[in-house]
C-alpha positions as a LaTeX table, in Angstrom:
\begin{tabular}{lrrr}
\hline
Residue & $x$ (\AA) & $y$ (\AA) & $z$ (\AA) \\
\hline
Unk1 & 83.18 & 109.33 & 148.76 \\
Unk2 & 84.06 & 108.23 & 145.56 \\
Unk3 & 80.95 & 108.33 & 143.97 \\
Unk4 & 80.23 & 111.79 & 145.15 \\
Unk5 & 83.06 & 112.60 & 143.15 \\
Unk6 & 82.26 & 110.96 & 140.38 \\
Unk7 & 79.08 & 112.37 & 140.23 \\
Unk8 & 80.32 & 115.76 & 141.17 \\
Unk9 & 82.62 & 115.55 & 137.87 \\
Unk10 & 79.48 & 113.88 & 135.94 \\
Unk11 & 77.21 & 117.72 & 136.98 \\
Unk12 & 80.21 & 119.30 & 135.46 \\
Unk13 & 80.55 & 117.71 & 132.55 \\
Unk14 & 75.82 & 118.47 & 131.82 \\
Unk15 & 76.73 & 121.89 & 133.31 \\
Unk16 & 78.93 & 122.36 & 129.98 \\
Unk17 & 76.91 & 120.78 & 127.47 \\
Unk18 & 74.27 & 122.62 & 128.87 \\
Unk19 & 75.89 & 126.04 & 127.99 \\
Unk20 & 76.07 & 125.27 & 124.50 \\
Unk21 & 79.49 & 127.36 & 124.53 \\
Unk22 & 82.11 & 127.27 & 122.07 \\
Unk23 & 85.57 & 127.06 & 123.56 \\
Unk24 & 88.45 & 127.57 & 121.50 \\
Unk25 & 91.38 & 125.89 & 122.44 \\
Unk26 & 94.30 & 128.82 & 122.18 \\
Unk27 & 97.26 & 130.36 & 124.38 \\
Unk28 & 95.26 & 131.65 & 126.68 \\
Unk29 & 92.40 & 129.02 & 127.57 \\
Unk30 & 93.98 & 125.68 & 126.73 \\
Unk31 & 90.73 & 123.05 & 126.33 \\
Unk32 & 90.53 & 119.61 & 127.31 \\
Unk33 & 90.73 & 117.27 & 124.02 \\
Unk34 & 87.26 & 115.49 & 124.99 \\
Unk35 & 85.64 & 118.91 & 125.35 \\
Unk36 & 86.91 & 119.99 & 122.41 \\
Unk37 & 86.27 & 117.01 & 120.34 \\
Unk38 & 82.23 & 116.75 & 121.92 \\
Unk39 & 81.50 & 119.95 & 119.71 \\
Unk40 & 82.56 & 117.83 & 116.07 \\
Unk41 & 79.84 & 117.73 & 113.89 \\
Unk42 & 80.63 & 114.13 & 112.48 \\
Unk43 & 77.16 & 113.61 & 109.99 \\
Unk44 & 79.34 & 113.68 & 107.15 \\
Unk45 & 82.18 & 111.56 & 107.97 \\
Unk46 & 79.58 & 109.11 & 109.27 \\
Unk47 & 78.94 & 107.66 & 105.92 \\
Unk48 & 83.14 & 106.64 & 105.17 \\
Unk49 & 81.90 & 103.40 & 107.46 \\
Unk50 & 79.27 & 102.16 & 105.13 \\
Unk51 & 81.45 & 100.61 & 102.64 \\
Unk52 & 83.36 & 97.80 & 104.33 \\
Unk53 & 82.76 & 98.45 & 107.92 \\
Unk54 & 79.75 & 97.70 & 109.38 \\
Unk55 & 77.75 & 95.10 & 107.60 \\
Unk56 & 74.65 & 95.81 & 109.07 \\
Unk57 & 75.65 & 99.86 & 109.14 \\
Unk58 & 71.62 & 101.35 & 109.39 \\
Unk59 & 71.32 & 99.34 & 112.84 \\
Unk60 & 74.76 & 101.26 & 114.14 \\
Unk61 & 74.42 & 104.11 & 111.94 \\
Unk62 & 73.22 & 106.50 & 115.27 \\
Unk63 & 75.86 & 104.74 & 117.42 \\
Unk64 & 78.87 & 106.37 & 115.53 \\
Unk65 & 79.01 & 110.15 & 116.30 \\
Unk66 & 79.66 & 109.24 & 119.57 \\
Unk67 & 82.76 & 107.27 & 118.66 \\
Unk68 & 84.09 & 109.16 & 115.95 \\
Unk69 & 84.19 & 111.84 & 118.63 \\
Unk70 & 86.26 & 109.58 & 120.96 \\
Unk71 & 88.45 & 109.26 & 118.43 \\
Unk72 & 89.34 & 112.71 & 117.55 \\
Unk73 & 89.85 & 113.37 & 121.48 \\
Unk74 & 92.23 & 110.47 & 121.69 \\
Unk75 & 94.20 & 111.92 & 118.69 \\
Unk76 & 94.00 & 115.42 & 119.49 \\
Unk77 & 94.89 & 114.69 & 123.63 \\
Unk78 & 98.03 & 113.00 & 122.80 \\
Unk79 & 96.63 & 109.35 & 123.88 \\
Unk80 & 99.14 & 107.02 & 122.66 \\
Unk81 & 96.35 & 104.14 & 122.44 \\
Unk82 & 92.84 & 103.99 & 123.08 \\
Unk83 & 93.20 & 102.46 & 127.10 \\
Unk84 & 95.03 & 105.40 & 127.34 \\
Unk85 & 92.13 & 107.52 & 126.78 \\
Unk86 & 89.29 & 105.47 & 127.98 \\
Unk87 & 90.61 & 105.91 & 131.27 \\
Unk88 & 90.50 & 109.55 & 131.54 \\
Unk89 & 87.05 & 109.72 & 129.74 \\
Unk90 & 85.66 & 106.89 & 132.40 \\
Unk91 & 87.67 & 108.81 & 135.14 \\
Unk92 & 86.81 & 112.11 & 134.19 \\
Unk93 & 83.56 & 111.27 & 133.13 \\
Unk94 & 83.27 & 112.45 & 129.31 \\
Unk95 & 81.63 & 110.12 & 127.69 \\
Unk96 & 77.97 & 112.13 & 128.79 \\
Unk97 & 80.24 & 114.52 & 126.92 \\
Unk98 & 80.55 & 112.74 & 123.87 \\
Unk99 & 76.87 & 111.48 & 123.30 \\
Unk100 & 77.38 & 108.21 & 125.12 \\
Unk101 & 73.79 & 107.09 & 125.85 \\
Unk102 & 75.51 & 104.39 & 128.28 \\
Unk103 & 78.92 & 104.37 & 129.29 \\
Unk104 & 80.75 & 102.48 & 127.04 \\
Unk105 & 83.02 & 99.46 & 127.20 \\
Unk106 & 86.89 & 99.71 & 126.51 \\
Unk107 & 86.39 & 96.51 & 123.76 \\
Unk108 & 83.43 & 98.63 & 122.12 \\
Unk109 & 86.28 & 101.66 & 121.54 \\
Unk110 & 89.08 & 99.68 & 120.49 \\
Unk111 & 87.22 & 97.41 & 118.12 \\
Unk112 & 85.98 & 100.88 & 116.92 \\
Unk113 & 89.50 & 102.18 & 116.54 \\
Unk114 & 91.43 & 99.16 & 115.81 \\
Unk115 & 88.76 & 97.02 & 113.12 \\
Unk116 & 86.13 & 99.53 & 112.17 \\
Unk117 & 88.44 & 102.29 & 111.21 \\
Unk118 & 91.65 & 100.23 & 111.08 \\
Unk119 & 95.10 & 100.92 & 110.83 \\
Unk120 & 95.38 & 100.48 & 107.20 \\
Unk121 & 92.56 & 102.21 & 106.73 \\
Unk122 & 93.84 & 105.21 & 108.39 \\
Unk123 & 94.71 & 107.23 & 105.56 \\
Unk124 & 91.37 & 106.69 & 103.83 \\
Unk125 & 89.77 & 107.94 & 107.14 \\
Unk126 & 91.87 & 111.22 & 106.95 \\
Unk127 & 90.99 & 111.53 & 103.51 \\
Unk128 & 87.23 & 111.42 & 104.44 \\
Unk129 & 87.84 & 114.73 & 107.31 \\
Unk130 & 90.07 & 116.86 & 104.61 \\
Unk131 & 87.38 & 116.68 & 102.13 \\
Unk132 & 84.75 & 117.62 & 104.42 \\
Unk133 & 87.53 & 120.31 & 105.44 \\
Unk134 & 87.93 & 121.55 & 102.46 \\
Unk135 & 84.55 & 121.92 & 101.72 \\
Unk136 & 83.33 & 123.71 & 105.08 \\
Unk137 & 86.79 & 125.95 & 104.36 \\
Unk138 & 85.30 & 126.88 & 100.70 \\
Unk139 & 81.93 & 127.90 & 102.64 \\
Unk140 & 83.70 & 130.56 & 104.04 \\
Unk141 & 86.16 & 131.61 & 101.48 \\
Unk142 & 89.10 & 129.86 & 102.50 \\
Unk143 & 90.88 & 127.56 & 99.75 \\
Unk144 & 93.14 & 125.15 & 101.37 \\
Unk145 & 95.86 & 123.92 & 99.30 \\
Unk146 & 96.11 & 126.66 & 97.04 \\
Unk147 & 99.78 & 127.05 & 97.94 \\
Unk148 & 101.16 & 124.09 & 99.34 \\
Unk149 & 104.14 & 122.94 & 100.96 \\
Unk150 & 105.92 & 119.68 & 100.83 \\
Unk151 & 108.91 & 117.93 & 103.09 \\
Unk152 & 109.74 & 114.42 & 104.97 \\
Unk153 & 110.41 & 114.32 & 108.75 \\
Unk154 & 112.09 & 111.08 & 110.37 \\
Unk155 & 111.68 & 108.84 & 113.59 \\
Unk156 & 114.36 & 106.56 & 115.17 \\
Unk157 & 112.85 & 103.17 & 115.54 \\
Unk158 & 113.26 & 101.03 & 118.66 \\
Unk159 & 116.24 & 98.54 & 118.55 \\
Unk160 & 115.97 & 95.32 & 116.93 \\
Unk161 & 113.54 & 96.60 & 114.78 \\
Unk162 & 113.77 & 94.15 & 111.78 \\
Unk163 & 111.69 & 96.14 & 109.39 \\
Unk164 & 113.31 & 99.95 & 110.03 \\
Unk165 & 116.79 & 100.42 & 108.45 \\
Unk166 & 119.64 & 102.52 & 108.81 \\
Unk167 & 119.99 & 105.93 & 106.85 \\
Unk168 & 123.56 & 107.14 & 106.76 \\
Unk169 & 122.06 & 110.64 & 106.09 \\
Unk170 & 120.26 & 110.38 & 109.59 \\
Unk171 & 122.45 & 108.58 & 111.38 \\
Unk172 & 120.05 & 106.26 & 112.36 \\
Unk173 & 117.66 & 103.68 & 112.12 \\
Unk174 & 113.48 & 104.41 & 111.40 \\
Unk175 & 111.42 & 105.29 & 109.35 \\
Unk176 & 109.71 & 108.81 & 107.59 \\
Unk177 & 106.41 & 110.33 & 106.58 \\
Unk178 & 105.97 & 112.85 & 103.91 \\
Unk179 & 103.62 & 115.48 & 104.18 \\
Unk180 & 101.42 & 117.94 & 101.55 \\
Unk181 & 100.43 & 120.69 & 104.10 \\
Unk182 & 98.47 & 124.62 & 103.16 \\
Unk183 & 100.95 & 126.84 & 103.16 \\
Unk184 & 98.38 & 129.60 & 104.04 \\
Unk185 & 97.42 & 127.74 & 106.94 \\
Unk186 & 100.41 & 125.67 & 108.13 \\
Unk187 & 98.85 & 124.01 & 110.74 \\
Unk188 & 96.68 & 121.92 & 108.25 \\
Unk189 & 98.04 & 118.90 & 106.26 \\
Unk190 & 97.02 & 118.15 & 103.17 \\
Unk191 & 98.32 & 114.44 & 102.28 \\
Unk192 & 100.66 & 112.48 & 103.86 \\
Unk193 & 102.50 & 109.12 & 102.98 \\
Unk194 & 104.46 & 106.94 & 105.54 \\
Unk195 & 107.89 & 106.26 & 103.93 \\
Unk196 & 110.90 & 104.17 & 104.40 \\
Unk197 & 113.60 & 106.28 & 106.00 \\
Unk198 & 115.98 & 105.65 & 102.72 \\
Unk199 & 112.58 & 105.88 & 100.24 \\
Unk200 & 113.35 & 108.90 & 97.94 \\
Unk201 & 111.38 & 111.89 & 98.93 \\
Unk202 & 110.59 & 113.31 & 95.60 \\
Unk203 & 108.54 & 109.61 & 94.80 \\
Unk204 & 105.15 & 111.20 & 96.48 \\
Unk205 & 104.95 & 114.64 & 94.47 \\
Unk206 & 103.17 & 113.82 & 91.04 \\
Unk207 & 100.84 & 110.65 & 93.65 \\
Unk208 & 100.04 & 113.64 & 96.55 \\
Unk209 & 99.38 & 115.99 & 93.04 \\
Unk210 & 96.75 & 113.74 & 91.86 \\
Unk211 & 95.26 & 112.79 & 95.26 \\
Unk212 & 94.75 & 116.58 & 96.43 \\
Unk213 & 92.52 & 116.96 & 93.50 \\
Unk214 & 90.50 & 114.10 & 93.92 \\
Unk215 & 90.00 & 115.56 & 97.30 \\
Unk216 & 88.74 & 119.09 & 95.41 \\
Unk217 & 92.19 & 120.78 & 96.13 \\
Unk218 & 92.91 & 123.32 & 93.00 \\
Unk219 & 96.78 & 123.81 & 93.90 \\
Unk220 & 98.86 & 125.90 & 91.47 \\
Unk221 & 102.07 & 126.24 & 94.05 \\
Unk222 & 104.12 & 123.86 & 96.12 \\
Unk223 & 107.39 & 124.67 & 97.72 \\
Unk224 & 110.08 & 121.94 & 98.13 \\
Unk225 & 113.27 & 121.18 & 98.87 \\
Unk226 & 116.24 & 119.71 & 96.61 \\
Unk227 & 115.09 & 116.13 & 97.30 \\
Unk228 & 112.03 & 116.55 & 95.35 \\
Unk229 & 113.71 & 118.09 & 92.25 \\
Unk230 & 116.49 & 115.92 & 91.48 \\
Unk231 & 114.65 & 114.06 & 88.72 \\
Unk232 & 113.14 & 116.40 & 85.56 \\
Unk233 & 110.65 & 113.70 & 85.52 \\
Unk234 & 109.14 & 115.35 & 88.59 \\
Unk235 & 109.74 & 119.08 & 87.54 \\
Unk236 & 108.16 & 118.72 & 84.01 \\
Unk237 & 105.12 & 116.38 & 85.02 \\
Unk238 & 104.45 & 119.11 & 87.93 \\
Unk239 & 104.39 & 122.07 & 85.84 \\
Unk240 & 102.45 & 120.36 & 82.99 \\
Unk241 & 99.93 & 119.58 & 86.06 \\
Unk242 & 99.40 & 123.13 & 86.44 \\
Unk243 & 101.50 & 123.21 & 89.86 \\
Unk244 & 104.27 & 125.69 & 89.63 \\
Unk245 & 107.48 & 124.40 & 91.94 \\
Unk246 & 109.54 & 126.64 & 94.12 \\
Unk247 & 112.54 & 125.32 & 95.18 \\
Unk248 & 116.45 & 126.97 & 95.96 \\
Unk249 & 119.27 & 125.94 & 93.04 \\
Unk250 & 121.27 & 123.18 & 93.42 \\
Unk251 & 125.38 & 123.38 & 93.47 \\
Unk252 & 125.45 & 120.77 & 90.85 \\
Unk253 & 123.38 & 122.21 & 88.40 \\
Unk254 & 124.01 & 124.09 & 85.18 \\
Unk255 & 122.35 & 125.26 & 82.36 \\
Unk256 & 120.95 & 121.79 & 80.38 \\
Unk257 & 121.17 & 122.49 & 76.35 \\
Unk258 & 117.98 & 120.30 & 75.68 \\
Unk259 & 115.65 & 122.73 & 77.77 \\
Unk260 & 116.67 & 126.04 & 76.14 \\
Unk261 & 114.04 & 127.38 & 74.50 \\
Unk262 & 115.85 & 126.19 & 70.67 \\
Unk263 & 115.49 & 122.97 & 71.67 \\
Unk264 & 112.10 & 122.42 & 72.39 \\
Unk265 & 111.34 & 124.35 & 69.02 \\
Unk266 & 113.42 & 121.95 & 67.27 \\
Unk267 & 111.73 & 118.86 & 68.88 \\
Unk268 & 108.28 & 120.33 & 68.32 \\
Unk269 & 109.09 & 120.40 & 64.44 \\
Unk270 & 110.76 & 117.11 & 64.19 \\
Unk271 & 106.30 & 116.15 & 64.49 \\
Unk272 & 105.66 & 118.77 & 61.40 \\
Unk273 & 103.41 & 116.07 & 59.91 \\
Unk274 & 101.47 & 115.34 & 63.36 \\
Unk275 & 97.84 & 115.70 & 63.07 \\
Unk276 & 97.89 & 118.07 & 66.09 \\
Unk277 & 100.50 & 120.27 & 65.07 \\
Unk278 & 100.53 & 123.95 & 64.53 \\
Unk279 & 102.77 & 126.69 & 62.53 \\
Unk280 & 103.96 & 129.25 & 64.60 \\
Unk281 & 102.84 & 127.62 & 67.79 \\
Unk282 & 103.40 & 129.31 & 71.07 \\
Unk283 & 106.21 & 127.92 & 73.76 \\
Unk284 & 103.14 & 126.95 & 75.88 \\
Unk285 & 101.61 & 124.90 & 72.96 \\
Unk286 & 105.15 & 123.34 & 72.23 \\
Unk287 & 105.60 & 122.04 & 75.91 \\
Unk288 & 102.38 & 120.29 & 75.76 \\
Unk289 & 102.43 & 118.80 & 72.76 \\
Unk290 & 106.15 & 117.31 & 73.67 \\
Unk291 & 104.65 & 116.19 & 76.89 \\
Unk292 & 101.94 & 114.48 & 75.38 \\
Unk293 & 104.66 & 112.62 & 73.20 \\
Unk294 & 106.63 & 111.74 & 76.18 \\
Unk295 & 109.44 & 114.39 & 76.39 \\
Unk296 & 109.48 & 114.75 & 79.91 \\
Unk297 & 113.15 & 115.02 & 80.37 \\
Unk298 & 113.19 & 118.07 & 78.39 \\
Unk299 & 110.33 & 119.87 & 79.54 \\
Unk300 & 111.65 & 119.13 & 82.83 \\
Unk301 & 115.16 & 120.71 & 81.75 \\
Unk302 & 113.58 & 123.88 & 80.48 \\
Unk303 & 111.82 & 124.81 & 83.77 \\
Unk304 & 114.80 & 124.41 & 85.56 \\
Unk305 & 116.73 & 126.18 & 83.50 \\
Unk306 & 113.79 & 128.77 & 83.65 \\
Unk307 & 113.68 & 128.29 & 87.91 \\
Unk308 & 117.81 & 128.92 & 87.38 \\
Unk309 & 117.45 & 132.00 & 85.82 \\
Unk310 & 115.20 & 134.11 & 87.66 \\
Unk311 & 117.20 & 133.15 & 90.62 \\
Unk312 & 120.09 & 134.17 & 89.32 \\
Unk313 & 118.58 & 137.82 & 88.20 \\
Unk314 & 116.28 & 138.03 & 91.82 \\
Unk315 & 118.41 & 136.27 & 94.25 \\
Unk316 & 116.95 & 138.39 & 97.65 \\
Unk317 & 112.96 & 137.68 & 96.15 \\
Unk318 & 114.52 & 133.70 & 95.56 \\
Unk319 & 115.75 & 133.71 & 99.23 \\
Unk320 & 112.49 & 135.08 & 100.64 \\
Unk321 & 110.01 & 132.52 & 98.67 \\
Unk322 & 112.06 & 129.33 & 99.99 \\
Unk323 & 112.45 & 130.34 & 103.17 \\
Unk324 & 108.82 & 130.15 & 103.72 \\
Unk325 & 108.68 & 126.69 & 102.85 \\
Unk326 & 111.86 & 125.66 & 105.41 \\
Unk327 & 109.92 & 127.98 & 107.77 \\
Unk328 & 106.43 & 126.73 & 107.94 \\
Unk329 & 107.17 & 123.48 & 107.28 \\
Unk330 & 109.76 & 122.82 & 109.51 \\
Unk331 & 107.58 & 124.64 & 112.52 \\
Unk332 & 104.80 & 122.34 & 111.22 \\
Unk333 & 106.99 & 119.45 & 112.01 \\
Unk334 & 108.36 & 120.58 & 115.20 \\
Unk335 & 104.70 & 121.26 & 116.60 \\
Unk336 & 103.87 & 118.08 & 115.54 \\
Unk337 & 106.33 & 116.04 & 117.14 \\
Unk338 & 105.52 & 117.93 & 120.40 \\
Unk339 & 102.18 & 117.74 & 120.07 \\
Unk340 & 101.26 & 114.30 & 118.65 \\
Unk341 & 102.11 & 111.05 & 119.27 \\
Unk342 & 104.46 & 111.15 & 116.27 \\
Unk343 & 107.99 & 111.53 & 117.79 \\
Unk344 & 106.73 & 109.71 & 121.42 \\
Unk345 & 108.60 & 106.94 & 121.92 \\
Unk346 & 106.98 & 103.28 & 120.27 \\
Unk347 & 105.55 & 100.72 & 122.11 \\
Unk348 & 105.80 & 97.91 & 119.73 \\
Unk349 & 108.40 & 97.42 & 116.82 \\
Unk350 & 107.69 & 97.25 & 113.19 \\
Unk351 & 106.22 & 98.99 & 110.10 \\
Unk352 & 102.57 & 98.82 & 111.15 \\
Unk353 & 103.16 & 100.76 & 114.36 \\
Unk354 & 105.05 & 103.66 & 112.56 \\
Unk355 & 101.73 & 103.77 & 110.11 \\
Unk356 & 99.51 & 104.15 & 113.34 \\
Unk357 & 101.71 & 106.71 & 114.74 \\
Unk358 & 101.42 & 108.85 & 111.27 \\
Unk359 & 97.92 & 108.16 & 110.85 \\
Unk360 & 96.67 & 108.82 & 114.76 \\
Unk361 & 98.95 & 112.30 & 114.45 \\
Unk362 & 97.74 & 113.54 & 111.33 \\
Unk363 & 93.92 & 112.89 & 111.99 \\
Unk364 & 94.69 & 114.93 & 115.53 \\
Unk365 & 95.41 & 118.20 & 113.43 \\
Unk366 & 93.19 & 117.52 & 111.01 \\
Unk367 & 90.15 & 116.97 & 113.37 \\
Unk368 & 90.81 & 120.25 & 115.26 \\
Unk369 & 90.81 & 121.67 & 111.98 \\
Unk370 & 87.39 & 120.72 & 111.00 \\
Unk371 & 85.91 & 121.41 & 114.44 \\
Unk372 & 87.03 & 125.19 & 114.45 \\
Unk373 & 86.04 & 126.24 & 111.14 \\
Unk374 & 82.51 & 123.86 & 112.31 \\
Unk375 & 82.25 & 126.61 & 114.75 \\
Unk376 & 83.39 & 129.46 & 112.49 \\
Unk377 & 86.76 & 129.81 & 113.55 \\
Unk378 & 89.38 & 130.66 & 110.59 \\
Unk379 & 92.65 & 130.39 & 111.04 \\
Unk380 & 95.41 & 128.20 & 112.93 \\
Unk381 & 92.63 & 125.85 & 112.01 \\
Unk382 & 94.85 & 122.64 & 112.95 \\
Unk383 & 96.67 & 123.52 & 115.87 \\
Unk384 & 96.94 & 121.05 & 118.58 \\
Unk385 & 99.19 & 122.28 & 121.05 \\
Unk386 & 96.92 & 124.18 & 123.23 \\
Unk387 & 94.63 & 120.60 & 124.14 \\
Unk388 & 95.03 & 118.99 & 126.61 \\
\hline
\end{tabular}
């Protein structure tokens, strides 16, 4: 009886490829991870495993789309480890579904997972699917991380975890990722950095800057939160990157003499005899220049005091630009930690287990991401909540 029903699920699974269909996974026809993930086109993420995993890669080279796509259905299905879902591929039988020649072994999948990919190579592995993201996004006219938006969300670590520690702001013990995600398309992150849950916040702005253009990102606008403005370091080196920050002001802050706009012009001539310098040089000029020379503090100053003032004279248009950072974001995070493994509860202590928990998470939304637009879907590219 049981292999009539194993076979009976085995019909199924040919009857589907056969169709050729493409199913999107929404509110009204939820799709089974491993059905979703069997329609990834992986022949350019093949080639991340030729440097450093595979030794002999051109023998296993045609052996890998089938478990890159194992991988995506195990992020994207909410598996918390790879036993987890080879069972319900064996069970269910989806491996046909995912290119299997021969059904696979469990060690073959975890050694796949675990050592080919690897946990600290997880990041580098997302990396590898947003680039080929953003360039199947551009192919249809859609810039990701034009307009970005930037925050930290935390997990409570299992007791007696030697390597979490306490955060009197959160009242508890973990750790915390920070994530770059498209503000256009929330769904979709960007960059993301696993974090000590006291780490300051603001540390991974200028890094997740340079890193989104090395992945082709041409951002001009992230929206942040206090955390990530309290030093002018950040607020200068951003806006001299070409990335203008929107953020709310800060109780604390006033008006800071060395950024007024007298200032700057009276640092800029103090270098009168400079090679580089110019009579009757624009504000613009200035600002580089002092950058160049290492005045970050006061660049920094007069871009707050600039962010300071047109709050103050549009306080409604303010209100209405940060509040679409706290509202995507914060719904990015909340889908997230329903819909990934992120916020499940550990099974192991320790640093390297919150880095797997990031890592398997964020490739889940970016995977579903790169399938859709793969099959010419364009927007709530990333969402995860309707697979199951």
């Amino acid at each position: 009886m049981q292999g009539v029903e194993q076979q009976n699920k085995l019909d199924t699974v040919l009857e589907d490829l056969s169709r050729n269909v493409f199913e999107n996974a929404d509110r009204e026809n939820p799709v089974s991870a491993f059905r979703f993930a069997s329609r990834l086109d992986t022949r350019n993420l093949i080639t991340f495993f030729k440097n450093g995993s595979y030794v002999l890669f051109d023998i296993v080279e045609g052996r890998l789309d089938s478990r890159i796509k194992f991988t995506a259905a195990m992020c994207m299905g909410k598996y918390e480890t790879p036993m987890d879902a080879y069972r319900v591929m064996i069970s269910e039988g989806y491996w046909r579904m995912l290119s299997f020649s021969d059904e696979p072994t469990y060690e073959l999948l975890r050694e796949f997972v675990y050592e080919r990919i690897g946990i600290n190579r997880l990041q580098n592995f997302f990396d590898a699917i947003v680039i080929e993201l953003i360039h199947q996004c551009k192919q249809s006219r859609i810039y990701l991380g034009t307009r970005t938006g930037e925050d930290a969300t935390d997990t409570t670590s299992l007791k007696h975890d030697n390597e979490a520690v306490y955060s009197g702001y959160y009242k508890h013990k973990g750790y915390k990722m920070d994530v770059v995600h498209d503000l256009n398309d929330r769904t979709v992150p960007l960059d993301y950095l696993p974090m000590g849950l006291t780490d300051t916040e603001g540390k991974n702005l200028i890094p997740s800057q340079e890193r989104l253009r090395l992945k082709g990102v041409t951002e001009t606008e992230r929206k942040v939160d206090g955390g990530y403005v309290r030093s002018l370091d950040n607020i200068a080196n951003s806006e001299m990157n070409g990335v203008h920050l929107i953020y709310k002001k800060q109780k604390n802050w006033t008006i800071c003499r060395k950024g007024t706009e007298e200032n700057i012009k009276k640092q800029y001539q103090k270098y009168h005899k400079d090679v580089n310098f110019r009579a009757n040089a624009t504000i613009p000029f200035m600002l580089d220049f002092l950058h160049k020379k290492g005045k970050v503090k006061s660049i920094g100053a007069y871009f707050r005091n600039k962010r300071m003032k047109y709050i103050d004279e549009n306080p409604e248009l303010a209100k209405k630009e940060t509040g679409e950072r706290s509202n995507k974001t914060e719904g990015f995070f909340s889908v997230t930690k329903n819909s990934t493994i992120l916020d499940s509860r550990p099974r192991r202590r320790g640093w390297k287990e919150f880095v797997r928990r990031c890592g398997f998470s964020m490739l889940a939304h970016v995977f579903a991401a790169l399938i859709r637009i793969q099959h010419g879907v364009k927007t709530t590219l990333g969402c995860v909540t309707y697979l199951t």
